[in-house]
PDB file of N, CA, C and O in Angstrom:
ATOM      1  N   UNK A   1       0.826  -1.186   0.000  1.00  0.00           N
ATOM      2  CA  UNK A   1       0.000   0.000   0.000  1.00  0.00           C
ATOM      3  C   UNK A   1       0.868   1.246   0.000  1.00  0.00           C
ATOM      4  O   UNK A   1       0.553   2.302  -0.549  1.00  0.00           O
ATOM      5  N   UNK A   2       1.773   1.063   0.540  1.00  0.00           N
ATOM      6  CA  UNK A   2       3.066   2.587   1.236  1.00  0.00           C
ATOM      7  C   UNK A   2       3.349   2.573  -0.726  1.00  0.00           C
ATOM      8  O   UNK A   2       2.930   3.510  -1.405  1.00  0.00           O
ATOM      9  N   UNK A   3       4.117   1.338  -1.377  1.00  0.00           N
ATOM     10  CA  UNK A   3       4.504   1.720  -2.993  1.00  0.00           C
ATOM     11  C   UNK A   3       3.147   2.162  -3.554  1.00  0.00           C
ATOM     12  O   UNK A   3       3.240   3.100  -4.346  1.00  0.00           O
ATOM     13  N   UNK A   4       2.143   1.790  -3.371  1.00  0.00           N
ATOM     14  CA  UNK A   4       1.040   2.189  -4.582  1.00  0.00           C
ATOM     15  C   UNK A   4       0.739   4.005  -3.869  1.00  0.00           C
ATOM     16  O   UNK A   4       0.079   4.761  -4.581  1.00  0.00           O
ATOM     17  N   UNK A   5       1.166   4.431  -2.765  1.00  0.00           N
ATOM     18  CA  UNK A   5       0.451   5.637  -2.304  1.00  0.00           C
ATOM     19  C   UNK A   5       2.019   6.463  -2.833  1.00  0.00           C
ATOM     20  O   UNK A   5       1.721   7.371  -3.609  1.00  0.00           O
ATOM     21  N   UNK A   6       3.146   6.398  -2.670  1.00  0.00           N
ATOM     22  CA  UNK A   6       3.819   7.022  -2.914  1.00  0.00           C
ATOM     23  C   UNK A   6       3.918   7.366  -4.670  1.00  0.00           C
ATOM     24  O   UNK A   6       4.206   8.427  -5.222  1.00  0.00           O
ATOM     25  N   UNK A   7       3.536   5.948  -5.305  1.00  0.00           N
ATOM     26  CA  UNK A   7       3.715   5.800  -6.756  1.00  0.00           C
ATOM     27  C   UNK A   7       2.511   7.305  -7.148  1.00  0.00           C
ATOM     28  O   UNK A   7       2.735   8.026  -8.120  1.00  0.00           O
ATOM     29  N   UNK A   8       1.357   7.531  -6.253  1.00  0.00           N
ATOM     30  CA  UNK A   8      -0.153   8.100  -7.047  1.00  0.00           C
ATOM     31  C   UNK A   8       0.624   9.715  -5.978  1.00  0.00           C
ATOM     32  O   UNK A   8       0.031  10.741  -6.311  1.00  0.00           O
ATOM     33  N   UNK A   9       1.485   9.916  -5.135  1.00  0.00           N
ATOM     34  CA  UNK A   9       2.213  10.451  -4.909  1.00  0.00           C
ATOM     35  C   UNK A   9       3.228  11.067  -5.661  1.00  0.00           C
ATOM     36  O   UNK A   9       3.378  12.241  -5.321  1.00  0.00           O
ATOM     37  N   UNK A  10       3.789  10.793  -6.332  1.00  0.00           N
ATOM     38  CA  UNK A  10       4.506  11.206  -7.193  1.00  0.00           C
ATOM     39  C   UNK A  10       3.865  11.692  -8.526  1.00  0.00           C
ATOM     40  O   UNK A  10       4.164  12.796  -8.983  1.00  0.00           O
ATOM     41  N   UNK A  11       2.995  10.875  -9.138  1.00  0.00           N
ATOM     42  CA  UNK A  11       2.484  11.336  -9.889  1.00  0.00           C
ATOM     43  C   UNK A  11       1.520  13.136  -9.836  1.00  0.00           C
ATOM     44  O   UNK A  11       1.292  13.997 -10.685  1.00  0.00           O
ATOM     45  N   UNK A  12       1.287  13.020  -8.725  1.00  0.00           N
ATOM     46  CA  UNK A  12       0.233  14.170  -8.403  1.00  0.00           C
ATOM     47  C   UNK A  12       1.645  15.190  -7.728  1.00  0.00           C
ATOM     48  O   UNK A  12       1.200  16.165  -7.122  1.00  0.00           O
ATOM     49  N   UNK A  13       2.641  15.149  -7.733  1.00  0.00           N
ATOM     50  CA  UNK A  13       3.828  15.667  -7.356  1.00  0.00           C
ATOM     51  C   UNK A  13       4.391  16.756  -9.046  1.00  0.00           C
ATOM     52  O   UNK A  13       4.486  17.973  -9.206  1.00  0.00           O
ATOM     53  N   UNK A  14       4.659  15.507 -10.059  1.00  0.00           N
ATOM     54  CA  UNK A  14       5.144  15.488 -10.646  1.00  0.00           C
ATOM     55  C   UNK A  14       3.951  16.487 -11.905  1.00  0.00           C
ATOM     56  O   UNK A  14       4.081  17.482 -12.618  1.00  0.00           O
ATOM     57  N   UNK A  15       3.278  15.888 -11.718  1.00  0.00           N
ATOM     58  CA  UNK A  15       1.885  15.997 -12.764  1.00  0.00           C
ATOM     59  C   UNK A  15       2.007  15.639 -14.122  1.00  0.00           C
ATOM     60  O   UNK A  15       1.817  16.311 -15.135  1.00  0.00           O
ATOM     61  N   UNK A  16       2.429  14.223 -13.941  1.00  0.00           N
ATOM     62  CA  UNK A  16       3.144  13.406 -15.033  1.00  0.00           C
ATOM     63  C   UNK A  16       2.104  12.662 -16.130  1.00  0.00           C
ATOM     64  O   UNK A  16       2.132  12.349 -17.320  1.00  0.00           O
ATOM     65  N   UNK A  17       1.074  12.561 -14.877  1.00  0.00           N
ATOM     66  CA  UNK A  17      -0.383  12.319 -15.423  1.00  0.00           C
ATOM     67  C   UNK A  17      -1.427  12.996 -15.503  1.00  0.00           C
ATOM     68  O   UNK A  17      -1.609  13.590 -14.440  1.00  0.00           O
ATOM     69  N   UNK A  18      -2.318  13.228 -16.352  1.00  0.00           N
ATOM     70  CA  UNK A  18      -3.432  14.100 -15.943  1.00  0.00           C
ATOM     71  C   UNK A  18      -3.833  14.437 -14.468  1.00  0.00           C
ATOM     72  O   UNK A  18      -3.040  13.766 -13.808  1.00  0.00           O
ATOM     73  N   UNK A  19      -4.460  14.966 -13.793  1.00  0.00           N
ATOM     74  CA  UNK A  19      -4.767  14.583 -12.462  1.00  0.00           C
ATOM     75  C   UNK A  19      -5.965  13.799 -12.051  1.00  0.00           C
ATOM     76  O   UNK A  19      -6.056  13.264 -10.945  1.00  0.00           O
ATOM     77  N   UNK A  20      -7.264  13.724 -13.359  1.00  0.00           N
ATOM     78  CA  UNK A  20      -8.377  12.558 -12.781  1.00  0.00           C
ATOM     79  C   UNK A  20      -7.683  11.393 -13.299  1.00  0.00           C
ATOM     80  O   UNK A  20      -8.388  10.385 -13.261  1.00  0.00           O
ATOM     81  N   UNK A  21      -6.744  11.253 -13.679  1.00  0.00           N
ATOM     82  CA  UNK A  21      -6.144   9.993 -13.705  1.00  0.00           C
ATOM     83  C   UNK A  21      -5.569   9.729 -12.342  1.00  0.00           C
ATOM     84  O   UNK A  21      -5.693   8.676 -11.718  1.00  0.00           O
ATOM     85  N   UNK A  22      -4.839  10.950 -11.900  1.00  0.00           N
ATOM     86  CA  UNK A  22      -4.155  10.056 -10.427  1.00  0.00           C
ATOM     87  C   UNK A  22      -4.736  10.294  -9.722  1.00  0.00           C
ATOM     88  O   UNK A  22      -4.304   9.758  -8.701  1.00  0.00           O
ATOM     89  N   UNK A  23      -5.988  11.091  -9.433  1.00  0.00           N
ATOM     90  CA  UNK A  23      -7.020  10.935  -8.548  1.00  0.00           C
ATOM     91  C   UNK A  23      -7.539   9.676  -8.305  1.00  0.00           C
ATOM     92  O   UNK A  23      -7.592   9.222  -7.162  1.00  0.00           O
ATOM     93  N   UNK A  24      -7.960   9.021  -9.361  1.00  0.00           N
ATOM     94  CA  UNK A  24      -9.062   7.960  -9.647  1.00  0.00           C
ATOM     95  C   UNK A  24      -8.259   6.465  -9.531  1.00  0.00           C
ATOM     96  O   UNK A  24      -8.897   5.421  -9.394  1.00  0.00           O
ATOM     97  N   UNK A  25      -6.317   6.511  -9.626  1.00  0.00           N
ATOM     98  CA  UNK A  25      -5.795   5.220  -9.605  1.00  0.00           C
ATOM     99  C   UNK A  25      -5.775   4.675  -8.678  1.00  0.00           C
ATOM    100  O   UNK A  25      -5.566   3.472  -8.829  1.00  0.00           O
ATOM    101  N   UNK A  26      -5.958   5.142  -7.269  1.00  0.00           N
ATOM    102  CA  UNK A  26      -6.448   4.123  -6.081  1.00  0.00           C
ATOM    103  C   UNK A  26      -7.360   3.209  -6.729  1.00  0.00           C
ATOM    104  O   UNK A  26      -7.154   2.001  -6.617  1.00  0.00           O
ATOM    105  N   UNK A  27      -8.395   3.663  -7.428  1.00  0.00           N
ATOM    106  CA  UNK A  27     -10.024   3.408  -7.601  1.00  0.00           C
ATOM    107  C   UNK A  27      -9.223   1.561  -8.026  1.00  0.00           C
ATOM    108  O   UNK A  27      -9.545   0.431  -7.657  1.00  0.00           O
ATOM    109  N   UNK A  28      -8.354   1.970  -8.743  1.00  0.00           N
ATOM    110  CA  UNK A  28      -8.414   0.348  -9.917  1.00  0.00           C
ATOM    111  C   UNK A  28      -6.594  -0.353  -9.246  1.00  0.00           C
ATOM    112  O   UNK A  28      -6.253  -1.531  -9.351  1.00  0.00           O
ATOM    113  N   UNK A  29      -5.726   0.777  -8.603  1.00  0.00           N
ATOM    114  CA  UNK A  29      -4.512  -0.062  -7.881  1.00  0.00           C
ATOM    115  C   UNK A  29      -4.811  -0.783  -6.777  1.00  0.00           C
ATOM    116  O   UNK A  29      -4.225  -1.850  -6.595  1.00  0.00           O
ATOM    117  N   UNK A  30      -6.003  -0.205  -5.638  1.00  0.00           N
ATOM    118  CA  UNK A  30      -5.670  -1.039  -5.087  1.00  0.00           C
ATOM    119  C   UNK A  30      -6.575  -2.152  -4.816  1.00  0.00           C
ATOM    120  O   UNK A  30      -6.731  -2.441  -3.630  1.00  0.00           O
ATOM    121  N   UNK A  31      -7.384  -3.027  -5.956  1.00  0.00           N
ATOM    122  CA  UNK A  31      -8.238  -4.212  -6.138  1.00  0.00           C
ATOM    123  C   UNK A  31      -7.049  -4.906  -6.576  1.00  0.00           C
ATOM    124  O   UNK A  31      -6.688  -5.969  -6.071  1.00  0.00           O
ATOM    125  N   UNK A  32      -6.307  -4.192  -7.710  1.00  0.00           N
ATOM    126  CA  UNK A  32      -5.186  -5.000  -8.341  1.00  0.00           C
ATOM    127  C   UNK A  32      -4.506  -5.548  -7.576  1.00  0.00           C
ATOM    128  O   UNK A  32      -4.409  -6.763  -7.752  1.00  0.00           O
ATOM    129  N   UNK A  33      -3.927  -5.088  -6.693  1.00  0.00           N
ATOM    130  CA  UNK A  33      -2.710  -5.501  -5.486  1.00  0.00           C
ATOM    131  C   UNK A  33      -2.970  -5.828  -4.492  1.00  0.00           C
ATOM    132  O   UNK A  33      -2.202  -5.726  -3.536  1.00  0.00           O
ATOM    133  N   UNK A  34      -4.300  -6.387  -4.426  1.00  0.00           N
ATOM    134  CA  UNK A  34      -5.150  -7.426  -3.366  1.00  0.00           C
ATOM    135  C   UNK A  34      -5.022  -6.152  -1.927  1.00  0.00           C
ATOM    136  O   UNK A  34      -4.645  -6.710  -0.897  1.00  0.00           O
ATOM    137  N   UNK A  35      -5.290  -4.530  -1.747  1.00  0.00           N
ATOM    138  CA  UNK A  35      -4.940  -3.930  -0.744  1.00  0.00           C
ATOM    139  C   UNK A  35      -6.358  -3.889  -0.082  1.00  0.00           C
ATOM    140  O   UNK A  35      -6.527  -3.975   1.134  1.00  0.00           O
ATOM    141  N   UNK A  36      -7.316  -3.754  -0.963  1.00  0.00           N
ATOM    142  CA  UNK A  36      -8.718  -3.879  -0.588  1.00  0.00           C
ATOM    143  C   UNK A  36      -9.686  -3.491  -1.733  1.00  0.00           C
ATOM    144  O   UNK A  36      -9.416  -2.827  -2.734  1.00  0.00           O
ATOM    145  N   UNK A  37     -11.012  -4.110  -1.336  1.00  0.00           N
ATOM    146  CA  UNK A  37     -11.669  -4.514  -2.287  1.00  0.00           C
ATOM    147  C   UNK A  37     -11.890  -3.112  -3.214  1.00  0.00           C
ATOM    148  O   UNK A  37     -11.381  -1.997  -3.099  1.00  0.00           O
ATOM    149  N   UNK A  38     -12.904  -3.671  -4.214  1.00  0.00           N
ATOM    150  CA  UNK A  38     -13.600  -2.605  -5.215  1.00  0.00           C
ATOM    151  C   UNK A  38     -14.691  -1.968  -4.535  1.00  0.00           C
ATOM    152  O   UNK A  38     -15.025  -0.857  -4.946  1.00  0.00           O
ATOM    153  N   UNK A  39     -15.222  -2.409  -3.698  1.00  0.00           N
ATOM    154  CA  UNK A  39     -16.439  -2.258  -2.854  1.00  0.00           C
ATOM    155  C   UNK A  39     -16.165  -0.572  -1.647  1.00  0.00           C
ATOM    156  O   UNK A  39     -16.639   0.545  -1.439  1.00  0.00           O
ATOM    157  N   UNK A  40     -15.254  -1.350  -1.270  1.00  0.00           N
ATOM    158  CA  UNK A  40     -14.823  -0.686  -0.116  1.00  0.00           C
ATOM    159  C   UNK A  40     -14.189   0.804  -0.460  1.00  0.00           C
ATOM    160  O   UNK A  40     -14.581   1.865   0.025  1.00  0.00           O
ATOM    161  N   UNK A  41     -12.839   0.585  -1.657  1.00  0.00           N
ATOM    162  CA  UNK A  41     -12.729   1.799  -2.379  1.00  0.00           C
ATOM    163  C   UNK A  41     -13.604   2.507  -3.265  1.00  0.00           C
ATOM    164  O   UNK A  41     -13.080   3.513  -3.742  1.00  0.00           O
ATOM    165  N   UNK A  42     -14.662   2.305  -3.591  1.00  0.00           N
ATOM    166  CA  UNK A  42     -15.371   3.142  -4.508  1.00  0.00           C
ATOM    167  C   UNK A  42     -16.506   3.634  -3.754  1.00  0.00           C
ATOM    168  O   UNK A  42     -17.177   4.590  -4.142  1.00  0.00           O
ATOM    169  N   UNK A  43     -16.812   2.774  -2.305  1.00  0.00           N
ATOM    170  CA  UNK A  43     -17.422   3.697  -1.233  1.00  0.00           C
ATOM    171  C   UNK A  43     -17.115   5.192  -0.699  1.00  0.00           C
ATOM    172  O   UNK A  43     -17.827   6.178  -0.503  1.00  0.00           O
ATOM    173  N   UNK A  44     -15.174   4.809  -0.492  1.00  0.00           N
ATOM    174  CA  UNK A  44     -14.862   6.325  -0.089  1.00  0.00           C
ATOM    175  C   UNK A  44     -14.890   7.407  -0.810  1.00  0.00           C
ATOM    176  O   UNK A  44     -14.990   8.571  -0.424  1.00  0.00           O
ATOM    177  N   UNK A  45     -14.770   6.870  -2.194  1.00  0.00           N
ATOM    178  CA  UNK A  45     -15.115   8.113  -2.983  1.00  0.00           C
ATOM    179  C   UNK A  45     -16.418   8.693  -3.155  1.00  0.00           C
ATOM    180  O   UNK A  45     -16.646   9.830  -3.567  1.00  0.00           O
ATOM    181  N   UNK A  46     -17.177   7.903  -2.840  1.00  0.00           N
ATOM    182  CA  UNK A  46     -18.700   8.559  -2.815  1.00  0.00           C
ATOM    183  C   UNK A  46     -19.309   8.783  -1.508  1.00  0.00           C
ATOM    184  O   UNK A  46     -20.350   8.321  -1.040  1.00  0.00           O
ATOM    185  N   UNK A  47     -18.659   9.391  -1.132  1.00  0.00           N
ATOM    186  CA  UNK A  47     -19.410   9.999   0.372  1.00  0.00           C
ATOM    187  C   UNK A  47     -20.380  10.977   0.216  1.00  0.00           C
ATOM    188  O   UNK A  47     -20.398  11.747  -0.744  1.00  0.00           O
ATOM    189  N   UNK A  48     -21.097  10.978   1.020  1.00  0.00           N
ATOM    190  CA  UNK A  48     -22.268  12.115   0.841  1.00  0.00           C
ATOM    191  C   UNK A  48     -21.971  13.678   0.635  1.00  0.00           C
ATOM    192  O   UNK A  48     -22.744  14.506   0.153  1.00  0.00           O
ATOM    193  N   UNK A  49     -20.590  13.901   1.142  1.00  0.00           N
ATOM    194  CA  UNK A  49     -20.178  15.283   1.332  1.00  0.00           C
ATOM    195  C   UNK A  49     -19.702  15.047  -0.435  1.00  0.00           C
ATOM    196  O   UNK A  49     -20.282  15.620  -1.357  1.00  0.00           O
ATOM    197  N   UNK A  50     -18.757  14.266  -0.578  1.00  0.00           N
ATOM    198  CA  UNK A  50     -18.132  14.113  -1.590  1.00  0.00           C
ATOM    199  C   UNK A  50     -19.558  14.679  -2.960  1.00  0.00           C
ATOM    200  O   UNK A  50     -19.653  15.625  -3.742  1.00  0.00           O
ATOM    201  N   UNK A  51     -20.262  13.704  -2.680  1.00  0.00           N
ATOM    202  CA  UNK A  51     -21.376  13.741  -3.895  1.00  0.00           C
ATOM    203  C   UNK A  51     -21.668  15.188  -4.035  1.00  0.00           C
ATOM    204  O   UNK A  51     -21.538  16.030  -4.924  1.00  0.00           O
ATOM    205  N   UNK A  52     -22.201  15.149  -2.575  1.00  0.00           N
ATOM    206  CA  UNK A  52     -23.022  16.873  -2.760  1.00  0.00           C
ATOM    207  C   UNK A  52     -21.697  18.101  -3.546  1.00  0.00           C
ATOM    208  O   UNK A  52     -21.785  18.473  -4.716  1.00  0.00           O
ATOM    209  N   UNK A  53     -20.916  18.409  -2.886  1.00  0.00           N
ATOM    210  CA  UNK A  53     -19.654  18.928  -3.672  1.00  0.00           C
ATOM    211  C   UNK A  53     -19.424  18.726  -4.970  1.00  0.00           C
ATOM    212  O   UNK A  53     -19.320  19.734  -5.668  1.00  0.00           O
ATOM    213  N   UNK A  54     -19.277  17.255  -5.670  1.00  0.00           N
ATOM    214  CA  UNK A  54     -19.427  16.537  -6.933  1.00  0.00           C
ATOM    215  C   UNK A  54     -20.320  17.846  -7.693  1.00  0.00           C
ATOM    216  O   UNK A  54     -19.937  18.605  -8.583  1.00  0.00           O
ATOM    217  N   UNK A  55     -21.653  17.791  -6.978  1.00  0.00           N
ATOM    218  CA  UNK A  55     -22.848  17.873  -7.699  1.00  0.00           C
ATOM    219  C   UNK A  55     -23.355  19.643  -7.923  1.00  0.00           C
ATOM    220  O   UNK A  55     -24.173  20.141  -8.696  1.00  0.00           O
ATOM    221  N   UNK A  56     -22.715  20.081  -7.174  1.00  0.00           N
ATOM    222  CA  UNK A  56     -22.509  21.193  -6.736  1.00  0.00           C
ATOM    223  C   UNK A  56     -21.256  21.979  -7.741  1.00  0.00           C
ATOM    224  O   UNK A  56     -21.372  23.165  -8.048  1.00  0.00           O
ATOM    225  N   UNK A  57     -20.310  21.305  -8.096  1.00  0.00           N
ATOM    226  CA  UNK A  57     -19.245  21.981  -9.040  1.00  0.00           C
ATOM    227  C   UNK A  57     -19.772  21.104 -10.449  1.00  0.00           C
ATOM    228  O   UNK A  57     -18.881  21.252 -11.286  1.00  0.00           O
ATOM    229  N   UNK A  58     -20.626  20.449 -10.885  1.00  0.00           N
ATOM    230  CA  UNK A  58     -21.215  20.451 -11.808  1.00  0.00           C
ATOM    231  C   UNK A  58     -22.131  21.631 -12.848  1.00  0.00           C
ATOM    232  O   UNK A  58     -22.112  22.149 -13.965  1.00  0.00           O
ATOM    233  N   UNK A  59     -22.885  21.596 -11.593  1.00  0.00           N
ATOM    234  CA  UNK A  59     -23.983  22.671 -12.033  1.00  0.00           C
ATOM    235  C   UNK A  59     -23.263  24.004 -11.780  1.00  0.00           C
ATOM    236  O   UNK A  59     -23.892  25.015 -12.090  1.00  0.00           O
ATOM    237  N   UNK A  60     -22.048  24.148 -11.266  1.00  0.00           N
ATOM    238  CA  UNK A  60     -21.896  25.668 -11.496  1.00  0.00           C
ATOM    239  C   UNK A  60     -21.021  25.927 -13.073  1.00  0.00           C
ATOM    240  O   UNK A  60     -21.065  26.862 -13.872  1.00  0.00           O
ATOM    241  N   UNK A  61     -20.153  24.486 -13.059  1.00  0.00           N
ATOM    242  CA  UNK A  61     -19.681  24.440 -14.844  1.00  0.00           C
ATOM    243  C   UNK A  61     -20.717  24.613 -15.962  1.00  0.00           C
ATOM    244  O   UNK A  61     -20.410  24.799 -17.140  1.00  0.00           O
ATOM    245  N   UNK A  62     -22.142  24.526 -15.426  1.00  0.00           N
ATOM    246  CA  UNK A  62     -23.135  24.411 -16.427  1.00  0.00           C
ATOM    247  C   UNK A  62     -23.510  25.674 -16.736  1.00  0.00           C
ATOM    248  O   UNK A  62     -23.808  26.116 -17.846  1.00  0.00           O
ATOM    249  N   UNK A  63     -23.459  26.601 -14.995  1.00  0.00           N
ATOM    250  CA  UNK A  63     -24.079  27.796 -15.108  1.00  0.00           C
ATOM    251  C   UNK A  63     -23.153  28.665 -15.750  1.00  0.00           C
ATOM    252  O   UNK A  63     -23.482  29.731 -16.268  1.00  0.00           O
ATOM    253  N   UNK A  64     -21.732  28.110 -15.710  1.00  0.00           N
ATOM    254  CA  UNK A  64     -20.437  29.175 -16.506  1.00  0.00           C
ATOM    255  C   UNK A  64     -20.836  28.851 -18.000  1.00  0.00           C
ATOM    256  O   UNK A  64     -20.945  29.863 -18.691  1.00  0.00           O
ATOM    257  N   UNK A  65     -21.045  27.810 -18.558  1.00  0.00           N
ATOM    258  CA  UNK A  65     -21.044  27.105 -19.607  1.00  0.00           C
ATOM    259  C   UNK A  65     -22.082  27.752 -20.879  1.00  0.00           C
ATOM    260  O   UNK A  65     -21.962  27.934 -22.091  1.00  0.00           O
ATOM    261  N   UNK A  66     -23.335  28.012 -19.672  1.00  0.00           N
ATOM    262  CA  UNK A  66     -24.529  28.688 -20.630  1.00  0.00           C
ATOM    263  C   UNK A  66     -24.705  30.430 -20.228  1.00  0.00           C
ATOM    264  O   UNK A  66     -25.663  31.159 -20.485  1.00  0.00           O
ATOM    265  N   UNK A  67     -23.836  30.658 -19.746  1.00  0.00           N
ATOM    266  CA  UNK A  67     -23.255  32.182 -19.087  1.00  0.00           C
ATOM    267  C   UNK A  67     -24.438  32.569 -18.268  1.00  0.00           C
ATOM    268  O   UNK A  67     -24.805  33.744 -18.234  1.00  0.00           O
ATOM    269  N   UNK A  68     -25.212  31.373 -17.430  1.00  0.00           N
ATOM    270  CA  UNK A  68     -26.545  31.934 -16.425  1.00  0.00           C
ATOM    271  C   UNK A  68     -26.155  33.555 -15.635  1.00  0.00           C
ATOM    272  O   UNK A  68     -26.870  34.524 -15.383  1.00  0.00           O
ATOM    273  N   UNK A  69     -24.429  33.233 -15.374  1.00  0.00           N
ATOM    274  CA  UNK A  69     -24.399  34.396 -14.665  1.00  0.00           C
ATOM    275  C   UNK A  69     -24.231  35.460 -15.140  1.00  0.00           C
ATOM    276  O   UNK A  69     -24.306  36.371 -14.316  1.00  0.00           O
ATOM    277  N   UNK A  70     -24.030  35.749 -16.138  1.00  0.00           N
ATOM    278  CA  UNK A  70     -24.529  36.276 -16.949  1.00  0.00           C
ATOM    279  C   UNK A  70     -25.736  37.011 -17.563  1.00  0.00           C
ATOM    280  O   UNK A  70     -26.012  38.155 -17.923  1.00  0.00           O
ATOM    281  N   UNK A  71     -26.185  36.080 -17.521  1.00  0.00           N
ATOM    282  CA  UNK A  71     -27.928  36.986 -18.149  1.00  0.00           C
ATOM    283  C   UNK A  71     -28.760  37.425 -16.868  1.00  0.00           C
ATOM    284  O   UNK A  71     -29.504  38.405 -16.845  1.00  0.00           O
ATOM    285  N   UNK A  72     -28.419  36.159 -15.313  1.00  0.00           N
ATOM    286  CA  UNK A  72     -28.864  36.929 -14.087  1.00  0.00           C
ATOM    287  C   UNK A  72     -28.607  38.632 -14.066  1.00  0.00           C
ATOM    288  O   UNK A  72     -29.309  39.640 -14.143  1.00  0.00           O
ATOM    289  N   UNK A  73     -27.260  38.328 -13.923  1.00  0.00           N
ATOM    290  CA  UNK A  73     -26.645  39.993 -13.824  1.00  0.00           C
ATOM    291  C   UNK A  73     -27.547  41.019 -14.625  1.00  0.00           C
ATOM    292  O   UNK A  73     -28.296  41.862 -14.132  1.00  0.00           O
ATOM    293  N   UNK A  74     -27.361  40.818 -15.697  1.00  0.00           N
ATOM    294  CA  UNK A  74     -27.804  41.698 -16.442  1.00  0.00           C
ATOM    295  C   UNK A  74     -29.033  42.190 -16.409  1.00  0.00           C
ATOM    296  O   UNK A  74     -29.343  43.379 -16.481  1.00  0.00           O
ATOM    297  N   UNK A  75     -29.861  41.106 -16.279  1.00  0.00           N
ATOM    298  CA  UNK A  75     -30.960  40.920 -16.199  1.00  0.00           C
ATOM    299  C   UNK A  75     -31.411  41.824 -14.239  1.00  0.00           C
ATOM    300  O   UNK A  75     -32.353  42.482 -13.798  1.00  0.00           O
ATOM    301  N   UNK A  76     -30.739  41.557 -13.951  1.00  0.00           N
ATOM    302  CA  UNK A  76     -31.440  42.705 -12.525  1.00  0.00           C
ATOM    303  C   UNK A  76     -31.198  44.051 -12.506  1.00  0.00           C
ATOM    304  O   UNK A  76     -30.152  44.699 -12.461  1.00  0.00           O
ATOM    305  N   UNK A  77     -32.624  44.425 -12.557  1.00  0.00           N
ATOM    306  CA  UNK A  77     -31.827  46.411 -12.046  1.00  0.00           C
ATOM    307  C   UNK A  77     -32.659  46.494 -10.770  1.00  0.00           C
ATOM    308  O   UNK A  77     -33.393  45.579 -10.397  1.00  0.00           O
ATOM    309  N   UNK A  78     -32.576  47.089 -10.439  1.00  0.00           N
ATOM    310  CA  UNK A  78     -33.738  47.928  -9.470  1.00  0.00           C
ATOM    311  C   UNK A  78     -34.485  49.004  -9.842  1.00  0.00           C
ATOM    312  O   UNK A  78     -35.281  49.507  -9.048  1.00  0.00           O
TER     313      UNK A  78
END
């Protein structure tokens, strides 16, 4: 576990890899290297805080995306 954390360590050091790549290589190193299951790691990534946050920097890429903030703004006077 210490080589696979230093290895996703370095990478996120280095930025040798994208970063949702070395975010996400726990997800699939450590089933590979018998450290613990698929179950168990793909739980911690979905925590409730996690999701809500997730879900939360979604919809604000959407609101940059279709310039909501944008037409809000504009759209208010008094």
């Amino acid at each position: 576990m210490l080589a696979v954390l230093v290895w996703v360590f370095a990478w996120w050091l280095t930025e040798a890899v994208p970063m949702p790549i070395t975010s996400m290589s726990p997800l699939f190193l450590f089933p590979f290297f018998g450290i613990s299951c698929a179950d168990d790691v793909a739980q911690s990534y979905m925590d409730d805080v996690i999701a809500l946050l997730l879900g939360s920097f979604i919809l604000a890429l959407a609101v940059e995306h279709y310039n909501i903030h944008r037409r809000l703004a504009l759209n208010y006077r008094e």
